[in-house]
mmCIF file of the C-alpha atoms, coordinates in Angstrom:
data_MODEL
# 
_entry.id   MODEL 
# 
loop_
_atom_site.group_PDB 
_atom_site.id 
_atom_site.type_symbol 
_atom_site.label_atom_id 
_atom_site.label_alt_id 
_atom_site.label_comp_id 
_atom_site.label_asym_id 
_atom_site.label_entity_id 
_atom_site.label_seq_id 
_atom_site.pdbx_PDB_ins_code 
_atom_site.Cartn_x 
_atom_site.Cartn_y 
_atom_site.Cartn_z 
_atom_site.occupancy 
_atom_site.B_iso_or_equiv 
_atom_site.pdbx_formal_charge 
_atom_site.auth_seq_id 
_atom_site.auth_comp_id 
_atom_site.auth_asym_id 
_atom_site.auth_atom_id 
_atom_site.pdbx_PDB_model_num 
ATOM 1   C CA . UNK A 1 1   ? 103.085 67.502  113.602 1.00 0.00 ? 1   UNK A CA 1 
ATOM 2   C CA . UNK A 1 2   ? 99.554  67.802  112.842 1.00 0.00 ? 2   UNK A CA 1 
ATOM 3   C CA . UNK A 1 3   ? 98.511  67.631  109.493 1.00 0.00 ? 3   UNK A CA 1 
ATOM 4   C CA . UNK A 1 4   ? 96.064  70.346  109.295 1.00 0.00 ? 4   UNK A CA 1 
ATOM 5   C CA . UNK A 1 5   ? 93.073  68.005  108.542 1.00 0.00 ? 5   UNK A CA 1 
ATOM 6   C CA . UNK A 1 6   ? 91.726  69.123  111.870 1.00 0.00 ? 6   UNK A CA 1 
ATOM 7   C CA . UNK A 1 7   ? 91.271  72.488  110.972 1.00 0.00 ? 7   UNK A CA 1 
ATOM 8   C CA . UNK A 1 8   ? 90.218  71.747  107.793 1.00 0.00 ? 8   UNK A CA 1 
ATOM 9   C CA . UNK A 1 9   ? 88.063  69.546  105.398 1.00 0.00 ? 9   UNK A CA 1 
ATOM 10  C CA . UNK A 1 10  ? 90.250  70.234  102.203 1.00 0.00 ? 10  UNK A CA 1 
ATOM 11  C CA . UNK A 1 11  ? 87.518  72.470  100.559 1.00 0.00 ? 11  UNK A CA 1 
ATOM 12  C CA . UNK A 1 12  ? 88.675  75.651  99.343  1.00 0.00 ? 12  UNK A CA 1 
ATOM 13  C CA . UNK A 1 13  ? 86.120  77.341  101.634 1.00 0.00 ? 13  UNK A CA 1 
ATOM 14  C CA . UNK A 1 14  ? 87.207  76.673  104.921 1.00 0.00 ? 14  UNK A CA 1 
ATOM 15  C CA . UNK A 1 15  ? 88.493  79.379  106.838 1.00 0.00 ? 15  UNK A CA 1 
ATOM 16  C CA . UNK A 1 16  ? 90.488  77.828  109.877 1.00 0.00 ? 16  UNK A CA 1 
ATOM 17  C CA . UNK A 1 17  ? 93.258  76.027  108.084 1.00 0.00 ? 17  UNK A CA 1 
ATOM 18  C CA . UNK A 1 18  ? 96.726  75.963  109.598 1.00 0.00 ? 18  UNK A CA 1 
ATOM 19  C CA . UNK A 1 19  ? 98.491  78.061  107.463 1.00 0.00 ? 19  UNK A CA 1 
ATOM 20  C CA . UNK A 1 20  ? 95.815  80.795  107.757 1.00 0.00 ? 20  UNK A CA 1 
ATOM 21  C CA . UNK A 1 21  ? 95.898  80.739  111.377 1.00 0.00 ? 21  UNK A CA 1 
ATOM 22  C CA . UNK A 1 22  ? 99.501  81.252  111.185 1.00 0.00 ? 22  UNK A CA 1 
ATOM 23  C CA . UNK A 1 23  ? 98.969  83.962  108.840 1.00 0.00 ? 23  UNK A CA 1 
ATOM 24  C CA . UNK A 1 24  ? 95.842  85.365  110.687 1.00 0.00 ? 24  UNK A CA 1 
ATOM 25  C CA . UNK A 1 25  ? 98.221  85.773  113.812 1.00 0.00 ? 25  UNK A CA 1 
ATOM 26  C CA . UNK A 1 26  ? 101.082 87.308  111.988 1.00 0.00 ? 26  UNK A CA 1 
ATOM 27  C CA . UNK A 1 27  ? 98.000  89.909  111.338 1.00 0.00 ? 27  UNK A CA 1 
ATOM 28  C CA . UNK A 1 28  ? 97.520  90.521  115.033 1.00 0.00 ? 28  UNK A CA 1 
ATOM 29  C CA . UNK A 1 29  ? 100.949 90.784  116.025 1.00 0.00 ? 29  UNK A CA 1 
ATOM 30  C CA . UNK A 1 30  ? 100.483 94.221  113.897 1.00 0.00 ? 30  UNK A CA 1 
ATOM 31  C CA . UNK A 1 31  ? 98.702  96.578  116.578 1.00 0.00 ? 31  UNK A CA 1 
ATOM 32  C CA . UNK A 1 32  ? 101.565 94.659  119.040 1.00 0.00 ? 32  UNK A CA 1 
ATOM 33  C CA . UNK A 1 33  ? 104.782 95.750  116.205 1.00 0.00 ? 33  UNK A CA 1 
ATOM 34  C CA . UNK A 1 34  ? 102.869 99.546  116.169 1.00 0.00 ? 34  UNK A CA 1 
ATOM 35  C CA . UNK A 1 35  ? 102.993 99.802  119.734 1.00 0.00 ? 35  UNK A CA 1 
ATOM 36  C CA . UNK A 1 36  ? 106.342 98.482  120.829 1.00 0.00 ? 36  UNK A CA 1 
ATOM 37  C CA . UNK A 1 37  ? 108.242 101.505 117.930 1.00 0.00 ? 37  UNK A CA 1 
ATOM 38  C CA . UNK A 1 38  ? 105.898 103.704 119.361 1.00 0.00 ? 38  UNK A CA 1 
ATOM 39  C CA . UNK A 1 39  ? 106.934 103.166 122.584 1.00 0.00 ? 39  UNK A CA 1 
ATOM 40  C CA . UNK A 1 40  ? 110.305 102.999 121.560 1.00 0.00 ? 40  UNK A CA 1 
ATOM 41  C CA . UNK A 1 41  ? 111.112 98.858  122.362 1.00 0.00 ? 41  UNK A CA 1 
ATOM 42  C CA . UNK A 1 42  ? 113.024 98.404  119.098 1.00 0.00 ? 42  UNK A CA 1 
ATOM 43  C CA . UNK A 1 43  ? 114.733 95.556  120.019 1.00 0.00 ? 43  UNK A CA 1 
ATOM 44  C CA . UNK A 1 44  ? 111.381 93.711  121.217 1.00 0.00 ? 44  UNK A CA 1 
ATOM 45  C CA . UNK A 1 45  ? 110.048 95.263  118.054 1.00 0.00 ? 45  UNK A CA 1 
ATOM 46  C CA . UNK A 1 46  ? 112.790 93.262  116.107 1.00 0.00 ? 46  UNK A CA 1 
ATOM 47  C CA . UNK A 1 47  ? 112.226 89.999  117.404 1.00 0.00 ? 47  UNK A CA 1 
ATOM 48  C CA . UNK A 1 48  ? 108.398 90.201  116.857 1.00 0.00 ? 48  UNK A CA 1 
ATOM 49  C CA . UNK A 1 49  ? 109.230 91.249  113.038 1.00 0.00 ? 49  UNK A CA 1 
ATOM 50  C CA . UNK A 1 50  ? 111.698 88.219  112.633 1.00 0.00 ? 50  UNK A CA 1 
ATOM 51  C CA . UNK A 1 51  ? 109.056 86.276  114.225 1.00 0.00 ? 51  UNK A CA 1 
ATOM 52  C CA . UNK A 1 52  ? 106.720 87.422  111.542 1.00 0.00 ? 52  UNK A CA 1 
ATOM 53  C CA . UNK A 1 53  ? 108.852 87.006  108.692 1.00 0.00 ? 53  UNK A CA 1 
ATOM 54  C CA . UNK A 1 54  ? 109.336 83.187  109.568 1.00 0.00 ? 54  UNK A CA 1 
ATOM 55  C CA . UNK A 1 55  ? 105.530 83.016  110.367 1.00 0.00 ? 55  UNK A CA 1 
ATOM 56  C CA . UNK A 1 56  ? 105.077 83.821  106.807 1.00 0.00 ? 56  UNK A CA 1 
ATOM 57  C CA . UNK A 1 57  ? 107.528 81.210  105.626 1.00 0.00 ? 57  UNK A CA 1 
ATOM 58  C CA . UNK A 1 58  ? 106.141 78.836  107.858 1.00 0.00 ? 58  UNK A CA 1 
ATOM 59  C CA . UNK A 1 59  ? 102.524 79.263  106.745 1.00 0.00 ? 59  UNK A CA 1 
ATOM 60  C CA . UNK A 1 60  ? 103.331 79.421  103.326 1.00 0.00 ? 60  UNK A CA 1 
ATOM 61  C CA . UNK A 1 61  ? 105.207 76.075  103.737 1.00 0.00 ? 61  UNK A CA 1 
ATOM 62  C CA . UNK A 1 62  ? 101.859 74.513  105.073 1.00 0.00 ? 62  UNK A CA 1 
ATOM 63  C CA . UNK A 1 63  ? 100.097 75.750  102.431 1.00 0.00 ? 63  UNK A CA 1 
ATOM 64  C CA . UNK A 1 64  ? 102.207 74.415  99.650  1.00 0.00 ? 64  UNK A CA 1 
ATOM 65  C CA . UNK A 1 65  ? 102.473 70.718  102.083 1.00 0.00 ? 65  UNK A CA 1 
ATOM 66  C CA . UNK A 1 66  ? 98.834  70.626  103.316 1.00 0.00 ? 66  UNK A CA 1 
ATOM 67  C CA . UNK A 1 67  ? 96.531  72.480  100.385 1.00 0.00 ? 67  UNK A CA 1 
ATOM 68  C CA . UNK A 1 68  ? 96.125  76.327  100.447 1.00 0.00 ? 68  UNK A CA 1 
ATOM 69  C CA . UNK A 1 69  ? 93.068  78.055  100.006 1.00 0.00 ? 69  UNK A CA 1 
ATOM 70  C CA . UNK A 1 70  ? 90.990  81.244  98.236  1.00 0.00 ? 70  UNK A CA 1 
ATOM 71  C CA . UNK A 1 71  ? 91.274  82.953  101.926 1.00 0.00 ? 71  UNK A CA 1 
ATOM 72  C CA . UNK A 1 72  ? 94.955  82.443  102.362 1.00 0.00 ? 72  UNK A CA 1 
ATOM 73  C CA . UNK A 1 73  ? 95.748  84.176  99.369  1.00 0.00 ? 73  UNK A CA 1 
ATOM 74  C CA . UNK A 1 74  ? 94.361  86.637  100.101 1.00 0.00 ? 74  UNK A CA 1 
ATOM 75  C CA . UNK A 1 75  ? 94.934  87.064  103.726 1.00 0.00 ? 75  UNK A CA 1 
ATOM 76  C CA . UNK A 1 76  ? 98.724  86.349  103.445 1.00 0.00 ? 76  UNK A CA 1 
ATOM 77  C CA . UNK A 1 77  ? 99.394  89.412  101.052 1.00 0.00 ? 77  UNK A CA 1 
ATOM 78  C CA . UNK A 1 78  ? 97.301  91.308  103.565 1.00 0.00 ? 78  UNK A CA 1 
ATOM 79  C CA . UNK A 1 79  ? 98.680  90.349  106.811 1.00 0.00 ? 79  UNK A CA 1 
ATOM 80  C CA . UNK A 1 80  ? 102.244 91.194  104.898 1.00 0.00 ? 80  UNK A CA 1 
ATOM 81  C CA . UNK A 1 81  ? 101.325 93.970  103.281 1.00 0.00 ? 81  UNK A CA 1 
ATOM 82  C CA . UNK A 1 82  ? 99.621  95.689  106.556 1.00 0.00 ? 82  UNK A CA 1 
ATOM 83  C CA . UNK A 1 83  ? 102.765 94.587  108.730 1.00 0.00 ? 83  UNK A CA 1 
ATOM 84  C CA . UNK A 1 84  ? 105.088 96.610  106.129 1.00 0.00 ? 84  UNK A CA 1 
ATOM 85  C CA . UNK A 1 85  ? 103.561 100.149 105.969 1.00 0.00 ? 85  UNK A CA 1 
ATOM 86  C CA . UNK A 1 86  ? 102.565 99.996  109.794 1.00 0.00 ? 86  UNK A CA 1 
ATOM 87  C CA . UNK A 1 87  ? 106.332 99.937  110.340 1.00 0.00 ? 87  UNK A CA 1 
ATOM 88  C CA . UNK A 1 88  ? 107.037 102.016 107.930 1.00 0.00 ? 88  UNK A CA 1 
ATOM 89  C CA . UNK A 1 89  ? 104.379 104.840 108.993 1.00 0.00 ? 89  UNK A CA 1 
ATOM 90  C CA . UNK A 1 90  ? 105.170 104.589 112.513 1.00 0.00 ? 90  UNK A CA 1 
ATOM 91  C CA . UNK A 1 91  ? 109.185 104.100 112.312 1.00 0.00 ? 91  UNK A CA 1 
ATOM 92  C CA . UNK A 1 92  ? 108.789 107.416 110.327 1.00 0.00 ? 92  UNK A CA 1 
ATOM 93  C CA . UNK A 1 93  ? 106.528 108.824 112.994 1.00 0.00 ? 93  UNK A CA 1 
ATOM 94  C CA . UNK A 1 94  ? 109.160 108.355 115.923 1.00 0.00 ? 94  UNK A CA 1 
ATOM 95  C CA . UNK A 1 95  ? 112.267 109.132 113.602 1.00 0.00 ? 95  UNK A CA 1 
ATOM 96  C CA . UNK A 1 96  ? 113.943 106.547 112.661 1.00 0.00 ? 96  UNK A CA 1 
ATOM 97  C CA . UNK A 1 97  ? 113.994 106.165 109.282 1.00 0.00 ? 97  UNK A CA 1 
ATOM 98  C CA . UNK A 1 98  ? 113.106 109.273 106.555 1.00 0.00 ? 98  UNK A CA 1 
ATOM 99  C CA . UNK A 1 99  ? 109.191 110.351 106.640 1.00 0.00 ? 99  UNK A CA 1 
ATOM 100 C CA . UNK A 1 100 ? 109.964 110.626 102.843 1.00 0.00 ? 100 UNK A CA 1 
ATOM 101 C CA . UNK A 1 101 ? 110.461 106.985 102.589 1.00 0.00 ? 101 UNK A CA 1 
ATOM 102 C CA . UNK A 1 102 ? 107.271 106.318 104.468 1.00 0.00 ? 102 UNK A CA 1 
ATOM 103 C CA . UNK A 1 103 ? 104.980 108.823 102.093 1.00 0.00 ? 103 UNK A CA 1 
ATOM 104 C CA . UNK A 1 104 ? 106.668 107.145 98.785  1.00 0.00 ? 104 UNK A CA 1 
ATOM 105 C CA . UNK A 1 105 ? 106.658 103.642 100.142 1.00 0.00 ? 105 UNK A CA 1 
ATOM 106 C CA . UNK A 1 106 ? 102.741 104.106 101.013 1.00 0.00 ? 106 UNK A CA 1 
ATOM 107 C CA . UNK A 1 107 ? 101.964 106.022 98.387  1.00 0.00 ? 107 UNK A CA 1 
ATOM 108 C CA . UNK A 1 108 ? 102.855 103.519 95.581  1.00 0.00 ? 108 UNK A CA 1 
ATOM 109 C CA . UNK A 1 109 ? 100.879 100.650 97.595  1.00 0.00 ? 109 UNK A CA 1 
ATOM 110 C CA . UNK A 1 110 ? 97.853  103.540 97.278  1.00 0.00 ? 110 UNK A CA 1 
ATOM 111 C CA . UNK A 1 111 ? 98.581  104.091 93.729  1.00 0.00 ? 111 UNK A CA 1 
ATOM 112 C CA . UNK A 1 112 ? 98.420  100.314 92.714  1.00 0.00 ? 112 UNK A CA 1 
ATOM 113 C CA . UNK A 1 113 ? 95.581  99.063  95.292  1.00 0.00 ? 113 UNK A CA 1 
ATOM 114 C CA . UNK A 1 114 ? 93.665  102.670 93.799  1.00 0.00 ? 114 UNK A CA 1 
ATOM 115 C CA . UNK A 1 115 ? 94.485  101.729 89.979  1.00 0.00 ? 115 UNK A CA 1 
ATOM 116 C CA . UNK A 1 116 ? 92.840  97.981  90.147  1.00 0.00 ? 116 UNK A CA 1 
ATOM 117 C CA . UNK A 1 117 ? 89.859  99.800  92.291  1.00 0.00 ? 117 UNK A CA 1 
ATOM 118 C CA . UNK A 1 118 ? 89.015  102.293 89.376  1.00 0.00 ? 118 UNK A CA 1 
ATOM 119 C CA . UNK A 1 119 ? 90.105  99.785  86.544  1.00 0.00 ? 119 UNK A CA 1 
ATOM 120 C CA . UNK A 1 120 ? 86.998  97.301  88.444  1.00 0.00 ? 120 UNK A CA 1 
ATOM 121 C CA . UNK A 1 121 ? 84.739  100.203 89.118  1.00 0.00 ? 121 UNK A CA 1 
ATOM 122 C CA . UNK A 1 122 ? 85.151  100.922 84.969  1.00 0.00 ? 122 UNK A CA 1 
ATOM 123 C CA . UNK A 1 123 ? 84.601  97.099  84.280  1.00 0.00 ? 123 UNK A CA 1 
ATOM 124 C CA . UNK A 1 124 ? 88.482  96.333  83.605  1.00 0.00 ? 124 UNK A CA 1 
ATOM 125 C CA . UNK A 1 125 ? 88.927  94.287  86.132  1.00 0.00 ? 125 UNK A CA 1 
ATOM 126 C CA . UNK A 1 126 ? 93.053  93.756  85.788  1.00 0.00 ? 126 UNK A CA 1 
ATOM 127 C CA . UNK A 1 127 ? 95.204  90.635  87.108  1.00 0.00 ? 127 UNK A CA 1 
ATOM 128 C CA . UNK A 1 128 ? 97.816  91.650  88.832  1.00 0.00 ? 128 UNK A CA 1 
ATOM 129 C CA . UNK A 1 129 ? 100.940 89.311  88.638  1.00 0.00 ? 129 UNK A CA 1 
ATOM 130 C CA . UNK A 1 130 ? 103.776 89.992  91.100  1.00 0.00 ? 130 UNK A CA 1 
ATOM 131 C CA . UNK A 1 131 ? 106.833 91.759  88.985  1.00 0.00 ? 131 UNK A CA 1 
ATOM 132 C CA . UNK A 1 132 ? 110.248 90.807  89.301  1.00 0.00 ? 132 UNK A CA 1 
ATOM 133 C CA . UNK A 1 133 ? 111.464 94.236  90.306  1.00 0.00 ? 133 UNK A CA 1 
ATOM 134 C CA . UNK A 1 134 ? 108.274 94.711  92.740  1.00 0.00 ? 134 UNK A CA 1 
ATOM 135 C CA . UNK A 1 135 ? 109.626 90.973  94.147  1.00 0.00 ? 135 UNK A CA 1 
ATOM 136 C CA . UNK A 1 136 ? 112.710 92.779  94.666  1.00 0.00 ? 136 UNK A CA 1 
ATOM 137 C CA . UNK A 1 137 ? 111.261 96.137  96.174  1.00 0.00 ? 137 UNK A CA 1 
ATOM 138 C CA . UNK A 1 138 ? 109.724 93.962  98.725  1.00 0.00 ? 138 UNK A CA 1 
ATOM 139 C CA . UNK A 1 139 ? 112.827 91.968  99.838  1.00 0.00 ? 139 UNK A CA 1 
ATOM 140 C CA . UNK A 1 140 ? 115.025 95.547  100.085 1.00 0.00 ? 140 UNK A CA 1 
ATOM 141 C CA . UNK A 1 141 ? 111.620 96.701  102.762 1.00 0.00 ? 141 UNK A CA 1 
ATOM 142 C CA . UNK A 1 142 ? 112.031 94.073  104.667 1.00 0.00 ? 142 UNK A CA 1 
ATOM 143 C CA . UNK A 1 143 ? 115.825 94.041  104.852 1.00 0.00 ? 143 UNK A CA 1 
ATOM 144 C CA . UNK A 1 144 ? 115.176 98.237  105.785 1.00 0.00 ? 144 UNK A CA 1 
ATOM 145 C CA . UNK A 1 145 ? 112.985 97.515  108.487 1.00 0.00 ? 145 UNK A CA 1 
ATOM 146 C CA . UNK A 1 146 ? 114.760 94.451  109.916 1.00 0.00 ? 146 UNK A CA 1 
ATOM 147 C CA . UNK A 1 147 ? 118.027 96.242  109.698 1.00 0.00 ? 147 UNK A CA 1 
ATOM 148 C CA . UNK A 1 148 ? 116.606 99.837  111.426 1.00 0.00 ? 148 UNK A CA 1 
ATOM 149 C CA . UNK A 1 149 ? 115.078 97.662  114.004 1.00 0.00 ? 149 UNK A CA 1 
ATOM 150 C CA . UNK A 1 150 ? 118.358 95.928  114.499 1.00 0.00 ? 150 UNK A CA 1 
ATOM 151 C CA . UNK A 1 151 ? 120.342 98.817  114.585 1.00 0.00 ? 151 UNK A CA 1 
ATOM 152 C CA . UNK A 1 152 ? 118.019 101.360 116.528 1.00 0.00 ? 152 UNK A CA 1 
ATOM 153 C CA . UNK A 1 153 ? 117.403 98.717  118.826 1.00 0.00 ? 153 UNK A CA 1 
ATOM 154 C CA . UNK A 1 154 ? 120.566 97.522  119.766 1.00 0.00 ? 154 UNK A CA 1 
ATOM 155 C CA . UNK A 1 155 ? 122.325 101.215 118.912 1.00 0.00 ? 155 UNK A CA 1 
ATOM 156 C CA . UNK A 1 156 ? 125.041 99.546  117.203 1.00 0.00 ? 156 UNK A CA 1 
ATOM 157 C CA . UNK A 1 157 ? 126.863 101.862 115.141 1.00 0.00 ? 157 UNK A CA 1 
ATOM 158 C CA . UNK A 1 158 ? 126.830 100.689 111.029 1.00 0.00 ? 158 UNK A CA 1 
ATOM 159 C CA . UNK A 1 159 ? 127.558 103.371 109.434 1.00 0.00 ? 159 UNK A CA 1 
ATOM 160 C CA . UNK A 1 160 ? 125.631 104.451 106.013 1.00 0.00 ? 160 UNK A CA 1 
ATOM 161 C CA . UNK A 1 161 ? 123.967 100.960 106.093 1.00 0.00 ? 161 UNK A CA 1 
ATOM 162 C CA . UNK A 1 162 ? 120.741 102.109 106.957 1.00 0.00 ? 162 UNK A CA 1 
ATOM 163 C CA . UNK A 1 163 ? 120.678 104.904 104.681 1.00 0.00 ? 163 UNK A CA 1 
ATOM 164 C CA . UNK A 1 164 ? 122.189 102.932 101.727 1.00 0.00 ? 164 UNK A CA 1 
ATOM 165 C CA . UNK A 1 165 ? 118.952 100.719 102.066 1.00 0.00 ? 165 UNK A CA 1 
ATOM 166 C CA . UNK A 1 166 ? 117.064 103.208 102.362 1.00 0.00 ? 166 UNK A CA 1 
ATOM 167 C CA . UNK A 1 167 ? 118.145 104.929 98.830  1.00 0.00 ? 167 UNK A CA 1 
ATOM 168 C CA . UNK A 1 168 ? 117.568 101.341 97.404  1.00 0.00 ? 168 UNK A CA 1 
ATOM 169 C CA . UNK A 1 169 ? 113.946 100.374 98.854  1.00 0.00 ? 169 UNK A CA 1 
ATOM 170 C CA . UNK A 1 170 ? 112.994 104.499 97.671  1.00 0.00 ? 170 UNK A CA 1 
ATOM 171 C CA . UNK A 1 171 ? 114.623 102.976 94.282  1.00 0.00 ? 171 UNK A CA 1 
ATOM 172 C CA . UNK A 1 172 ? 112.991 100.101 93.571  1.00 0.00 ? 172 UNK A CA 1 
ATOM 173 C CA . UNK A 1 173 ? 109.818 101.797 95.086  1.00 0.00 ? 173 UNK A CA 1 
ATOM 174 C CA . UNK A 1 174 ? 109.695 104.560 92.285  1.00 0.00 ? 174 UNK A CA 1 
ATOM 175 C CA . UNK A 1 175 ? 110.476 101.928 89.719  1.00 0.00 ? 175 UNK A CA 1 
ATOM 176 C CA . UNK A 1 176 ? 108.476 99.325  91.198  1.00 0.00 ? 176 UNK A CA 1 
ATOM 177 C CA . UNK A 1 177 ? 105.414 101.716 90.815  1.00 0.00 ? 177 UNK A CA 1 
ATOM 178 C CA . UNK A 1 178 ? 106.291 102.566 87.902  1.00 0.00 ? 178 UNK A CA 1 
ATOM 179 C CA . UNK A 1 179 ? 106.339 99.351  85.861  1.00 0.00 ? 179 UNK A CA 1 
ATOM 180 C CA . UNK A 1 180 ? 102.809 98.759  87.143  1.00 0.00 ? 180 UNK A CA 1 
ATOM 181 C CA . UNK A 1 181 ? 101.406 102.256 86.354  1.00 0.00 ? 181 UNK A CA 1 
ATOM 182 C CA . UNK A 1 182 ? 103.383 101.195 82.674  1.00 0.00 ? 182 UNK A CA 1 
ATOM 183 C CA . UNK A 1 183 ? 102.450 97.181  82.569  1.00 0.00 ? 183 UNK A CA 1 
ATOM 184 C CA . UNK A 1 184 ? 98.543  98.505  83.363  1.00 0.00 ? 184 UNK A CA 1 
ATOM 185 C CA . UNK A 1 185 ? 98.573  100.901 80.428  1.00 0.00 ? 185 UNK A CA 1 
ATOM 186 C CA . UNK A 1 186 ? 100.074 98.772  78.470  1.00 0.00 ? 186 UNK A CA 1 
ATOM 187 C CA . UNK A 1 187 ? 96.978  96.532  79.115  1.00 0.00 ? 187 UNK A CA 1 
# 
């Protein structure tokens, strides 16, 4: 296996390093995930999303082994972040899971991402440091979406599983949101 000193010269700048190449093309398998649920290919759309998830544990594996970098950490959240509300928008958009979900799920990322904008803008820039509960929001997403995929895709027949997780990711959405909006003021 290589060990990503190819790519790389270990300097924080460097922008082709293994991991973020693995990361950069979990980031263009998004317009390929948006088009398969639109044109209904849920089962293809499955495998790609299982295929992204262990992309993301593959590249962060590299980065831990081989030496991340300033891009990565950025760029992972990203290429995560853009892969989850593309599938929620457009699972929502062909009917598959609750456009409700979609509009609350979105609309907290909006709410945080628009918070640390103004807070900057005013000169408070904020860190923000992953919460527990937001840690857990994310895992119930992806466990929605794989699960949906799974389930649409294959039309097996689970019943309420899909709409239990679906009360728990709008859950730990609201609260989620809601210990940020409360963390922030706290300041």
């Amino acid at each position: 296996m290589p060990d990503g000193s190819q790519f790389s010269s270990g300097t924080s700048s460097v922008v082709f390093t293994l991991p973020n190449i693995v990361t950069f093309a979990r980031l263009c398998a998004v317009p390929l995930a948006f088009w398969l649920v639109l044109e209904h290919r849920l089962a293809e759309a499955f495998f790609l999303f299982v295929a992204a998830g262990v992309s993301d544990a593959v590249d962060g594996w590299l980065a831990r082994r081989y030496g991340g970098n300033a891009i990565g950490a950025v760029l992972d959240p990203v290429a995560d972040k853009t892969l989850l509300v593309t599938m929620y928008v457009t699972l929502a958009a062909v009917g598959v899971i609750p456009v409700w979900l979609a509009i609350l799920v979105v609309f907290r990322d909006l709410v945080i991402v628009g918070g640390v904008i103004v807070l900057a803008v005013l000169g408070h820039p904020i860190e923000i440091r992953p919460l527990y509960i937001s840690k857990l929001n994310t895992v119930f997403q992806i466990l929605l979406i794989a699960t949906t995929l799974l389930i649409s895709g294959f039309e097996l027949t689970i019943p309420y599983l899909a709409q239990g997780l679906a009360w728990v990711v709008a859950a730990t959405t609201f609260a989620s949101g809601a210990a940020y909006v409360w963390s922030t003021a706290r300041g």
